[in-house]
C-alpha positions, 0 to 999 in steps of 0.5 A: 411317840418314842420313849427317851431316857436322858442323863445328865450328871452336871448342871452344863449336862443340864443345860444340854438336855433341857434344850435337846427334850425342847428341840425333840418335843418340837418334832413330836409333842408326845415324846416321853422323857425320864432319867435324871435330870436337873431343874430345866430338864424338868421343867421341860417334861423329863421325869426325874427318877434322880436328880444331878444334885444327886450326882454332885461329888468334887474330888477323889476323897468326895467320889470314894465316899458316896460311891455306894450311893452313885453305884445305886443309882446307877443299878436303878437307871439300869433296872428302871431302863431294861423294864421300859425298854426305852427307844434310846438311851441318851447320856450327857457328857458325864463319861464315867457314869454314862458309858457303864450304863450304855455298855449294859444297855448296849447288850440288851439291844437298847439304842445308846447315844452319848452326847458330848464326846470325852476327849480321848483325844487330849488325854488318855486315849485307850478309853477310846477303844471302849467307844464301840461296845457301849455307843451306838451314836456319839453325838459330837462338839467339835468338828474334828471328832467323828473322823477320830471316832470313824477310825474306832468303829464308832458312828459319830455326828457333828453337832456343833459346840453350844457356846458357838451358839449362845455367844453371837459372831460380833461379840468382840465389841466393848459394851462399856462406853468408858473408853478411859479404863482398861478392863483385864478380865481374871479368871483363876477358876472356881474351886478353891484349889484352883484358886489356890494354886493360881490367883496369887501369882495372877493378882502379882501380875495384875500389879505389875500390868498397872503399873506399867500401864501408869504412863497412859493416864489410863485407870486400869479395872480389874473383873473377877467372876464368881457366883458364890459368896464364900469364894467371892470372901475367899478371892478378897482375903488375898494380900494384892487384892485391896491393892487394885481396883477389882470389880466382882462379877456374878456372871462369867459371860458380863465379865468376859464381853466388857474386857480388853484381856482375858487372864484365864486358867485353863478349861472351858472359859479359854473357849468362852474367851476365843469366842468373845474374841478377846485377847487371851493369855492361859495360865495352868498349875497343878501340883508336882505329883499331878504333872509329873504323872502325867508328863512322864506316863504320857498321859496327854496326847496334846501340844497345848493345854487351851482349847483354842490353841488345840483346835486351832493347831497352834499357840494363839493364846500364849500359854503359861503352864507350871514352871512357867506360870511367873507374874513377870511373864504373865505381865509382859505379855499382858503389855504386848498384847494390848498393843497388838493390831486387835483387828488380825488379832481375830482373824483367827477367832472368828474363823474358829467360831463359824467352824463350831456353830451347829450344821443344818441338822441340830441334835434332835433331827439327827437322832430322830433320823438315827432311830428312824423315827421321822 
C-alpha cells in the first residue's frame, strides 16, 4: 500500500487525477489518496484537504486579491504533506501552484512528480531550468517532451494526450444525417474578453460565408458551445447574431463532431478539432500591449500559435492572428476550404492522433515502477 497526495487546481486537473486515482487503485486497492481534489477525484477515494474550487481565481487582479489565501494552502499542503511523509507527491498540471510545493518537498527527500509538462517549450523557456530542483518525474503529453527535458536534467515519461484517448480515430464522420446544410462550428472562446476580442469579427465572417455560400441552395448552421447562461445571453446580445441561423451547444465535443469547419480561437479546442479531424481555421487577438510584450521580449519560442501546426511543424490550420485576425480573410478561407479534397485534408490529422494516443504503459504503471512499488 502506498500513500499518494494528489493536486489538481482546475476542473481539466480534475478530470486527470480522477482517472490516475481509478488506474492506481487498480494495481493496489488499498492505495490512499489525499490533497486537493475536485468532485471525481472524490468520488474516486481522494481525500480532500481543499478543494479546486478553492483554487479557482481568472485574471491578474482576480489572483492578487486571494493570494493571501492561496499562499495558505499552499503552506497547508506543504505542512499536511512533510507530517505523512507520503510516497510521492503527484501534482496536475496547474504549474505555478504545484512546482513551489514540489520544490520544498523535493528537499525533503519527498518523491515529486508533475503530471502534464507546462510548455516551456512555446513560451518562456528559462522555467525549464527550474525543472530539475522540484521534479523527480515529469510525466508527459506530447511525444516530443521527454527528449527536451532529457536535455534539462529532468527524467521525464511519455504518457499520451487524453483527448487521443476520448475522441475515437473515426470521428471525421458527420452524425447528422441532413446533408442539405453546411455546419461551421464558432468557437471564440469562453471568457468573456475572449469573447470580446473575437465573436464580432467571427459573426462578420460568418455573414460573409452565407452569403457566398447562397448559389449552392445549401441553408448554412452556425454551432456555437457554451455551458454557461449568462455567456449564451452574452453571445446573443451581438448585433450579427439574430442575422444567422446559430444553434447553441452545451458541449464543445457535440458541437465539434457534427461540423463541416471549425472557426476556433486558439487553445485546446484547435487540438479538439484536429482530432475530430475536421477542417479547421484559428483565429487569435489579444490586446496591443499584450503582443507587443510578448513579440518584441521574445517571450514565444514557436512559429505557430495552434497546437496542431506546432506538433505538426507546419501550418495546417491557417492561422489568423492579430492584425491579421479580418472577416474577409477569415471567409475566403473558410470557401476554399470546404472545397478542398477532405480525404488528403486528414491525412495528417490522423497521423497526429495515433502520434498522442497512450504507450503500452499508462500513467499508474509507470509510476508504480518509478517508485518501485510493483
Amino acid at each position: 500500500m502506498a500513500h499518494f497526495v494528489v493536486v489538481a487546481g482546475e476542473p481539466s486537473g480534475d478530470v486527470l487525477g480522477a482517472k490516475l486515482i481509478s488506474d492506481l487503485k487498480k494495481i493496489n486497492p488499498d492505495h490512499q489518496f489525499s490533497g486537493i481534489a475536485g468532485p471525481r477525484m472524490i468520488a474516486e477515494g481522494c481525500e480532500p484537504w481543499f478543494e479546486i474550487s478553492d483554487l479557482s481565481v481568472m485574471g491578474l487582479t482576480e489572483v492578487i486579491k486571494h493570494l493571501p489565501r492561496i499562499l495558505k494552502i499552499r503552506k497547508a499542503v506543504i505542512e499536511k504533506s512533510i507530517d505523512i511523509e507520503p510516497d510521492a507527491y503527484i501534482g496536475i498540471d496547474y504549474p505555478e501552484f504545484n512546482l513551489s510545493i514540489e520544490k520544498s518537498l523535493k528537499k525533503r527527500k519527498i518523491k515529486t512528480i508533475q503530471m502534464v509538462c507546462p510548455s516551456f517549450w512555446a513560451w518562456r523557456e528559462a522555467r525549464a531550468n527550474k525543472f530539475k530542483s522540484a521534479i523527480d518525474l515529469m510525466l508527459c503529453l506530447f511525444p516530443f517532451e521527454p527528449e527536451l527535458l532529457k536535455d534539462k536534467g529532468v527524467e521525464a515519461a511519455f504518457i499520451g494526450h487524453p483527448l487521443a484517448e476520448e475522441i475515437k480515430m473515426d470521428s471525421s464522420h458527420r452524425s447528422s444525417s441532413d446533408i442539405e446544410s453546411v455546419n461551421i462550428a464558432l468557437l471564440p472562446g469562453s471568457r468573456r474578453k475572449e469573447i470580446d476580442f473575437h465573436l464580432e469579427v467571427i459573426l462578420d465572417a460568418a455573414v460573409m460565408i452565407r452569403d457566398q455560400l447562397s448559389i449552392t441552395k445549401k441553408e448554412v448552421v452556425f454551432f456555437i458551445p457554451t455551458r454557461f447562461k449568462e455567456m449564451e445571453d452574452w453571445i446573443k446580445s451581438f448585433k450579427k447574431f439574430n442575422d444567422l441561423k446559430i444553434k447553441i451547444f452545451k458541449e464543445t465535443s457535440d458541437c465539434l463532431s457534427d461540423s463541416d469547419l471549425i472557426i476556433t480561437k486558439s487553445g485546446t479546442s484547435t487540438l479538439e478539432s484536429a482530432l475530430y479531424k475536421k477542417k479547421t481555421i484559428v483565429v487569435y487577438k489579444m490586446s496591443a500591449v499584450s503582443f507587443f510584450l510578448l513579440t518584441k521580449l521574445n517571450l514565444i519560442n514557436v512559429n505557430y500559435a495552434s497546437l496542431p501546426n506546432i506538433l505538426l511543424g507546419n501550418e495546417c490550420f491557417k492561422e489568423f492572428i492579430q492584425d491579421d485576425f479580418k472577416a474577409e480573410g477569415i471567409a475566403n478561407e473558410a470557401i476554399r476550404l470546404l472545397q478542398v479534397d477532405t480525404d488528403a485534408y486528414l491525412i495528417p490529422l490522423k497521423k497526429l492522433h495515433e502520434d498522442l494516443r497512450s504507450p503500452e504503459q499508462d500513467a499508474s504503471s509507470m509510476i508504480t515502477r518509478f517508485l518501485g512499488l510493483s
